[in-house]
N, C-alpha and C positions, 0 to 999 in steps of 0.2 A: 276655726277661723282660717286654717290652712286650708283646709275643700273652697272658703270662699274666694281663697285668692286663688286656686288653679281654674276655677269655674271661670272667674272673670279676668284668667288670661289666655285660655280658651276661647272665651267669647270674643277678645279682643284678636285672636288670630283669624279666626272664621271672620270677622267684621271687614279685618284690613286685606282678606283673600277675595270678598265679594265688593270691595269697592265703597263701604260704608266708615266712612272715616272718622265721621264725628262720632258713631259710637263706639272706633275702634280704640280712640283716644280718650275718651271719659273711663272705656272699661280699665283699660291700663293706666291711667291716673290712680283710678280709685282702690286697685290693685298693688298700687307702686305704695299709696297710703298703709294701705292693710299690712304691706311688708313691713315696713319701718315700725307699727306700732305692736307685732309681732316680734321683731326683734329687742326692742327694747324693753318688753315686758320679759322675755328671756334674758337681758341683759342685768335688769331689775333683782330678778328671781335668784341667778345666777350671784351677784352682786350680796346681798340680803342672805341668803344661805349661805355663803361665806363668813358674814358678820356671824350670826346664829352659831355655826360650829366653831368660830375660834375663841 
């Protein structure tokens, strides 16, 4: 899921460098999405293997 969010903020710098804004802004939405539920399934994991070992 990490390759998908660098792809699509990749995408989104190429987009906002050639003047394409609406796709620059969807890619980085959808990208800003991917972060947060990356982090929190890390937070989850992190969180929950803590219970487990103590």
């Amino acid at each position: 899921m990490i390759e998908w969010i660098v792809i699509l903020l990749i995408v989104a710098a190429i987009a906002s460098l050639l003047g394409f804004r609406g796709v620059a802004g969807a890619s980085a939405s959808i990208a800003k999405i991917l972060i947060f539920i990356v982090l929190i399934g890390i937070l989850l994991l992190l969180f929950f293997g803590v219970i487990v070992f103590a």
